[in-house]
C-alpha positions in Angstrom: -74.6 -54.0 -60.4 -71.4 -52.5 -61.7 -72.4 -49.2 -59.8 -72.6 -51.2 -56.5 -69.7 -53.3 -57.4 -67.4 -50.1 -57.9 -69.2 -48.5 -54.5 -68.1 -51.8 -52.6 -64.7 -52.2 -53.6 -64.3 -48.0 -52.4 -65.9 -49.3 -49.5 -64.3 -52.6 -48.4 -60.9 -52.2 -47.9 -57.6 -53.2 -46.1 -59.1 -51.7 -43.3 -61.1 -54.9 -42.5 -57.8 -56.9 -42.5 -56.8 -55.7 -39.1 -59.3 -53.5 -37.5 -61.4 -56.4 -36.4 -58.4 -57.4 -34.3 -57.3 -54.3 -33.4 -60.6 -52.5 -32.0 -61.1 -55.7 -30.1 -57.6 -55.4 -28.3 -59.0 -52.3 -27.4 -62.2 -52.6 -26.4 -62.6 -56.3 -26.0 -66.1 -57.6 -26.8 -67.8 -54.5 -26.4 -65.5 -53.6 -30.2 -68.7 -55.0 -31.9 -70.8 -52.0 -30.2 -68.3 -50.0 -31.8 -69.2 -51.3 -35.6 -72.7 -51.1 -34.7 -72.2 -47.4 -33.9 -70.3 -46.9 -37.0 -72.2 -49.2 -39.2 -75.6 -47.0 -38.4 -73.7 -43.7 -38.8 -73.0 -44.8 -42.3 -76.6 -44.8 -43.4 -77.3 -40.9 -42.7 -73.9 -40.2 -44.2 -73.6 -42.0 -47.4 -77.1 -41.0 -47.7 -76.0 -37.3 -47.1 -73.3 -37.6 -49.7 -75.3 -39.4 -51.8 -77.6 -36.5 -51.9 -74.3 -34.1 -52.3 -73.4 -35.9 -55.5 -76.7 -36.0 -57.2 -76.9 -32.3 -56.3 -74.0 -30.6 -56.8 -72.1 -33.2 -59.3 -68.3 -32.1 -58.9 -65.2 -34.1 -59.0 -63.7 -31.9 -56.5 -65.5 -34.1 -53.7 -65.3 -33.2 -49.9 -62.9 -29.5 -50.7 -65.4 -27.9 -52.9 -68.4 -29.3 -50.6 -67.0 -27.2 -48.0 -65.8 -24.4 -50.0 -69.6 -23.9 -51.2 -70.5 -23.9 -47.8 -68.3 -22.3 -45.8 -65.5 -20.8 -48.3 -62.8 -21.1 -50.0 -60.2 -21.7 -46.7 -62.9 -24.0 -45.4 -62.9 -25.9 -48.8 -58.5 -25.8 -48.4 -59.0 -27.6 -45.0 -60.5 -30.5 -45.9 -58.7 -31.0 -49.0 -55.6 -30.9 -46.7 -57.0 -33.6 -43.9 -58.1 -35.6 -46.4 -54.4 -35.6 -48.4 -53.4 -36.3 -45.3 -55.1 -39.1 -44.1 -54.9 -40.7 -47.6 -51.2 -40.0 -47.8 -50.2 -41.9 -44.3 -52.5 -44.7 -45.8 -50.3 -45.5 -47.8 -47.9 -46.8 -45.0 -50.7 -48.4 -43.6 -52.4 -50.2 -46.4 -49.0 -51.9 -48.1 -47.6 -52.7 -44.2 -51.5 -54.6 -44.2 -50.3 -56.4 -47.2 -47.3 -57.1 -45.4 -48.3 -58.4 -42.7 -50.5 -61.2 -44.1 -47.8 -62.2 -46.6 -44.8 -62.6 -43.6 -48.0 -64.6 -42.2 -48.2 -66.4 -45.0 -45.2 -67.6 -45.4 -44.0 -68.0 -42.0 -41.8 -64.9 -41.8 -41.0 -62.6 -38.8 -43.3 -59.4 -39.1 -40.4 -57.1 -38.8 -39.9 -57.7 -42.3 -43.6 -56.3 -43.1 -42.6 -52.8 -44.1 -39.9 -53.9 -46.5 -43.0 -56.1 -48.0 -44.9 -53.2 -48.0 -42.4 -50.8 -50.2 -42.6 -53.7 -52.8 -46.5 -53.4 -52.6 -46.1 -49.2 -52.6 -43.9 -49.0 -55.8 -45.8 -51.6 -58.1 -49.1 -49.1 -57.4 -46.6 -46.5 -58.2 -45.3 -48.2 -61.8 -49.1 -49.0 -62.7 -50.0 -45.2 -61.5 -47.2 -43.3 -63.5 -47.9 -46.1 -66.3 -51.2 -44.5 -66.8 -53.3 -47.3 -66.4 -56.3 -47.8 -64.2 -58.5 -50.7 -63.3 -61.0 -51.1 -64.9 -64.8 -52.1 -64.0 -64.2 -55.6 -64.7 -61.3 -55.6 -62.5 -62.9 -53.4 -59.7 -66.2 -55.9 -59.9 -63.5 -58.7 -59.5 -61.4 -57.3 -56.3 -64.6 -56.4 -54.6 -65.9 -59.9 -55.3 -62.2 -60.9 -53.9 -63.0 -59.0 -50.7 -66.1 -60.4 -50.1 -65.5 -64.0 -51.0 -62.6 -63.5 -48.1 -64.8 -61.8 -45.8 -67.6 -64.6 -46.1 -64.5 -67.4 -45.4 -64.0 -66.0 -42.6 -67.5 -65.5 -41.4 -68.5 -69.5 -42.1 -65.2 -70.8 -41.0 -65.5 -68.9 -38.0 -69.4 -69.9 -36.7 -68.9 -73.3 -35.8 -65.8 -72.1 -33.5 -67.8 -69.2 -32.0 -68.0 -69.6 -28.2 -70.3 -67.1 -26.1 -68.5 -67.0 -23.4 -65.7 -65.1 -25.3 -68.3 -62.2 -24.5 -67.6 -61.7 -21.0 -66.1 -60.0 -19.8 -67.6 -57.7 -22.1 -66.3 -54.1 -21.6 -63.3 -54.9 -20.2 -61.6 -51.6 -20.9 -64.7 -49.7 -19.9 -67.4 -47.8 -21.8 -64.3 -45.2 -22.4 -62.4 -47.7 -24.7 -65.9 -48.4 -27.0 -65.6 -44.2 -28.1 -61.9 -44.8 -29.2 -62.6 -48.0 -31.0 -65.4 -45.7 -33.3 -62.8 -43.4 -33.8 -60.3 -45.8 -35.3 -63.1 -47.4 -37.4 -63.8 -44.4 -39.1 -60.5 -45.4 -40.8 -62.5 -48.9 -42.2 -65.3 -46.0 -43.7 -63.4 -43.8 -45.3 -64.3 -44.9 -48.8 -68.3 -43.1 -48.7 -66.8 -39.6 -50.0 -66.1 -42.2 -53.3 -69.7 -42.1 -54.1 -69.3 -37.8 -55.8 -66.2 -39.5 -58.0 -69.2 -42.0 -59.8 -71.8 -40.0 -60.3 -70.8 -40.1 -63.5 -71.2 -43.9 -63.7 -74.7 -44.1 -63.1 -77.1 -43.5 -66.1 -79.9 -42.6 -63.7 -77.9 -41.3 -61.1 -81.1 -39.4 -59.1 -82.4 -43.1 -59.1 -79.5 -45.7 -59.5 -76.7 -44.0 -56.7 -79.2 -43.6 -53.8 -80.4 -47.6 -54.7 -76.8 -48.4 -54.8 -75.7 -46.8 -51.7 -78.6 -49.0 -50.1 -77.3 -52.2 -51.3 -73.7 -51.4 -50.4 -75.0 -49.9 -47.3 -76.4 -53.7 -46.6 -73.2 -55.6 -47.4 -70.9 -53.2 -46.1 -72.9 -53.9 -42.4 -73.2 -57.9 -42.6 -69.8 -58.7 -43.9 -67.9 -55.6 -41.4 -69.9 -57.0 -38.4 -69.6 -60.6 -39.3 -65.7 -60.3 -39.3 -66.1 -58.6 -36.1 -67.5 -61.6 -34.7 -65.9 -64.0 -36.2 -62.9 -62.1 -34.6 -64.2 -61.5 -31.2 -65.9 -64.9 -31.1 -63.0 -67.1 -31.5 -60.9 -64.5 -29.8 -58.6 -64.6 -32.5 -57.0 -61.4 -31.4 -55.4 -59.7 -28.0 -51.5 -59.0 -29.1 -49.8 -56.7 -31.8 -49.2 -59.6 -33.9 -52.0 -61.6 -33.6 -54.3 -58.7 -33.8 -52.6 -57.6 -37.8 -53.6 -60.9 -39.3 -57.1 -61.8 -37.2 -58.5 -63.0 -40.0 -56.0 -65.3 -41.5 -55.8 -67.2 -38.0 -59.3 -67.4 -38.0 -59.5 -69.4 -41.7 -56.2 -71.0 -40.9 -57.4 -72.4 -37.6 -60.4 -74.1 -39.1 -59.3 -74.4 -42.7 -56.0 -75.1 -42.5 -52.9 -73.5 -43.3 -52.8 -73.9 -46.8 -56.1 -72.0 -46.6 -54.5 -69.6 -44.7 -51.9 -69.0 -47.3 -54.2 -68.8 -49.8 -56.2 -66.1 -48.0 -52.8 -64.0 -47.1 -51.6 -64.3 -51.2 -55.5 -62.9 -51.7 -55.2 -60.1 -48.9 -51.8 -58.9 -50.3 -53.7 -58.8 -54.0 -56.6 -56.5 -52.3 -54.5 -54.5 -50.5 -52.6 -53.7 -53.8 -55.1 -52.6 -55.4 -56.3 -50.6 -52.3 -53.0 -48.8 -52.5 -53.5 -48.0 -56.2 -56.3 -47.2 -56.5 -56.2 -44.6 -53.7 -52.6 -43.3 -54.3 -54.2 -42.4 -57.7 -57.1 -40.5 -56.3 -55.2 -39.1 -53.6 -52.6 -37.4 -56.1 -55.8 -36.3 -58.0 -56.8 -34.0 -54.7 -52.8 -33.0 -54.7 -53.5 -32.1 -57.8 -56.6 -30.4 -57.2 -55.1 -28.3 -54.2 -52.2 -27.4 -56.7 -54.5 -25.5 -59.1 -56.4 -23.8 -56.4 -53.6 -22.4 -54.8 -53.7 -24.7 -51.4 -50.0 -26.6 -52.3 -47.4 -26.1 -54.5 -47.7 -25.6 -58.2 -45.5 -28.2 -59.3 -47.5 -30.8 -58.0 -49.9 -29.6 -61.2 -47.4 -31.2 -62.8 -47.9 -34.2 -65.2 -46.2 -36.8 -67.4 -46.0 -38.4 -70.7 -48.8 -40.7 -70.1 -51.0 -37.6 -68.4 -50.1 -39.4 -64.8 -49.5 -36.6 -61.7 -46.4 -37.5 -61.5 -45.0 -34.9 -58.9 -48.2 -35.8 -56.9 -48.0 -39.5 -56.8 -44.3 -39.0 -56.0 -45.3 -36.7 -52.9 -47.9 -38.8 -51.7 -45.9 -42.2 -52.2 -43.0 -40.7 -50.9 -45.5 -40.1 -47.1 -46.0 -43.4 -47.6 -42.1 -44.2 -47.7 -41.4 -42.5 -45.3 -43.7 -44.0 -42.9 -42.5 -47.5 -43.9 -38.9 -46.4 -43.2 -40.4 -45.3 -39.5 -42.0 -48.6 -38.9 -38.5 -50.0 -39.3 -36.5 -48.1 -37.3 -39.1 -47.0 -35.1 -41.2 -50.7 -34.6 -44.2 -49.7 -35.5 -47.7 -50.6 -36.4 -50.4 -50.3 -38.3 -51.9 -49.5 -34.8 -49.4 -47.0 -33.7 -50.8 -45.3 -36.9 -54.4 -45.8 -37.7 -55.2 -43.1 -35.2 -54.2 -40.5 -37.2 -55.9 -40.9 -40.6 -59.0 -42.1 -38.7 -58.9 -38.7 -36.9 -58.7 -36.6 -39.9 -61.6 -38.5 -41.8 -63.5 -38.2 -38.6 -62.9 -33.9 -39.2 -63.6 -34.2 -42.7 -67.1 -36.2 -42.2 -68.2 -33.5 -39.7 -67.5 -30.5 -42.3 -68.9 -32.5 -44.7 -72.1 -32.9 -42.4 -72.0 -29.6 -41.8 -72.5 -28.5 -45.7 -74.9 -30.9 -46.2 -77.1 -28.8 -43.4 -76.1 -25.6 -45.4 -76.1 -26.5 -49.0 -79.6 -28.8 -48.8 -83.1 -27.9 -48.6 -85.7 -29.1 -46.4 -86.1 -32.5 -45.4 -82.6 -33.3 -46.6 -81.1 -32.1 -44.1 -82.0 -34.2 -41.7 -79.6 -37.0 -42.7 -76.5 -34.9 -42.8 -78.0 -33.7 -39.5 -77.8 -36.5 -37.9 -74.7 -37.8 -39.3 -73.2 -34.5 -37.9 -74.8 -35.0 -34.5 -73.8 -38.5 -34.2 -70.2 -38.0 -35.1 -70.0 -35.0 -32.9 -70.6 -37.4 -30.2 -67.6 -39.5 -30.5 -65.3 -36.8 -31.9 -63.7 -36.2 -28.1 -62.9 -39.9 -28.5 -60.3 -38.6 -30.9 -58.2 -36.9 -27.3 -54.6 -35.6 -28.8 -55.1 -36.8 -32.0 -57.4 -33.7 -33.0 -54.6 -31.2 -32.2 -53.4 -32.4 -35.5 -56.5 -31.5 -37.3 -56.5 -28.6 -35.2 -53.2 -28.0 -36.4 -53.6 -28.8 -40.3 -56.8 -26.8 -40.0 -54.2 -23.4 -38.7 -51.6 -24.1 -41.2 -54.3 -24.1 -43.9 -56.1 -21.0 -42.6 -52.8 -18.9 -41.8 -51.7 -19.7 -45.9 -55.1 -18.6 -47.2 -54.5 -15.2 -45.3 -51.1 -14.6 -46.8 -52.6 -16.1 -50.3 -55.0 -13.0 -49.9 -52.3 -10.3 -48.9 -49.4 -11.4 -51.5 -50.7 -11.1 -55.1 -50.3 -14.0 -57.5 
């Protein structure tokens, strides 16, 4: 149970804080064919890395995945979309937190990002500090999440009415392809699953059996907030759509329930931030000593902490914050762009899978490939920038090879 406890919490994140509301803006009811979609793309690829972990145990995660399959500028590519992606994360995880906390206590959401710089530099203190969560901790946040999640869900049934459901594409079919491209933002957390190999004692065994019963609970709670969202149409505006499911358990509950379940929100989304500014400066790191970034970001401190790495990544995530302010944005006016970059990096990853396994195996990351494929052109604009990242990254590995040292 610790295994799947640790696989949840990488799993169910801040993301389920506002995507609810926001893929319904966009797609109306037909959002929740959206999490479907998503929801049974998961199952080929968390089985695919799964399988990746057990064979080829490597901390390096999705990089060296691709660097074994494709080589070593391949491997530099998706080490850089997924820094990335993780990096502008950490504007939209701590803005999540704010968010639900201006919510909470009756605040105007323009002071969100000024929230969430309080949220980004406590993960930075406990990061530089050293210390990390431990399993106890991680067992408790993902109980946290779920406990919220399942709130929501019950609080919401009684107020459910069908006839939210129709129109039920109002955006057109069109609108349900760009709603699966900003979920893959809500399941970015399956790469996690390489990083706790080492956890399981039994890990040929115990990781596939986990990655089932996440797979499960993942699907009911994610869809259940989806219609708990869509049901009650708690959602259709920017501000309405960032704290869906505080309305929803404040509408039935009341709002001291509703306060209660921003204060817990904030709490997760901490932790989110932590725990993924951590891991984040880790693949800095990584990309440091393999020659893809800078040096210095090798770089650590007293306490062993990657401190030049945290600082780069937090200081993204500062940066975006400061953006929000001056430029009014949102976590929706951002979410695009990390979702994109995951999207890329799950393909690759798909893509090694069919290289690196044998036989039957690849069938999963097959089909996880093919099915993501699919919805990629979803992604319109927003994979010039992978396109981009992905030229940057090549065009450096080529002078790498033609300047010595």
């Amino acid at each position: 149970m610790h295994g799947v406890s640790l696989y949840v919490c990488a799993i169910l994140g801040a993301g389920v804080l506002t995507l609810p509301g926001q893929v319904a803006s966009l797609a109306g009811p037909a959002s929740l064919v959206a999490w479907i979609f998503v929801i049974c793309l998961s199952i080929p690829l968390a089985f695919t890395f799964a399988q990746l972990g057990t064979t080829f145990p490597d901390s390096g995660g999705v990089a060296v995945f691709a660097a074994r399959a494709f080589g070593d500028v391949a491997g530099g590519i998706a080490g850089w979309w997924y820094f990335i992606a993780g990096s502008v994360g950490q504007t939209i995880v701590p803005l999540t937190a704010g968010y639900y906390l201006v919510d909470a206590f009756g605040l105007s959401q323009g002071l969100a990002p000024f929230f969430g710089l309080a949220i980004l530099a406590a993960s930075v203190c406990v990061t530089l500090s050293g210390l990390r969560f431990g399993g106890w901790v991680q067992m408790v946040l993902a109980a946290g999440v779920c406990i919220i999640l399942v709130i929501a869900i019950v609080a919401a049934l009684p107020e459910i009415q069908w006839s939210q459901m129709t129109p039920f594409a109002p955006a057109g079919t069109a609108a349900i392809g760009s709603a699966v491209v900003v979920l893959f933002y809500a399941f970015s957390g399956w790469e996690a699953v390489v990083h706790m190999a080492g956890d399981f004692r039994d890990v040929g065994r115990n990781l596939p059996r986990a990655t089932a019963i996440t797979l499960v609970t993942v699907a009911v709670l994610y869809l259940g907030a989806a219609l708990a969202v869509v049901g009650t149409h708690s959602y259709g505006t920017a501000e309405l759509d960032r704290v869906s499911l505080a309305v929803v358990v404040s509408r039935k509950l009341g709002v001291s329930t509703g306060l209660a379940v921003g204060l817990a929100a904030a709490v997760i989304c901490l932790a989110t931030t932590t725990a993924f500014l951590s891991s984040i400066a880790s693949l800095g790191t990584a990309l440091g000593r393999d020659g893809w970034a800078p040096k210095a970001l090798t770089r650590r401190n007293r306490r062993g902490a990657p401190s030049t790495a945290v600082a780069t990544v937090a200081g993204i995530g500062v940066l975006g914050l400061l953006l929000c302010v001056v430029a009014q944005w949102g976590t929706a006016d951002l979410v695009a762009v990390p979702a994109t970059l995951v999207l890329t990096t799950y393909l690759v990853v798909s893509a090694a899978g069919m290289c690196l396994l044998r036989g039957k195996q690849r069938l999963l990351p097959g089909l996880s490939f093919a099915m993501a494929a699919v919805v990629a052109p979803s992604a319109g604009a927003h994979l010039l920038i992978a396109a981009g990242i992905a030229l940057a990254v090549a065009l450096a590995g080529l002078w790498r090879r033609q300047v010595p040292g």
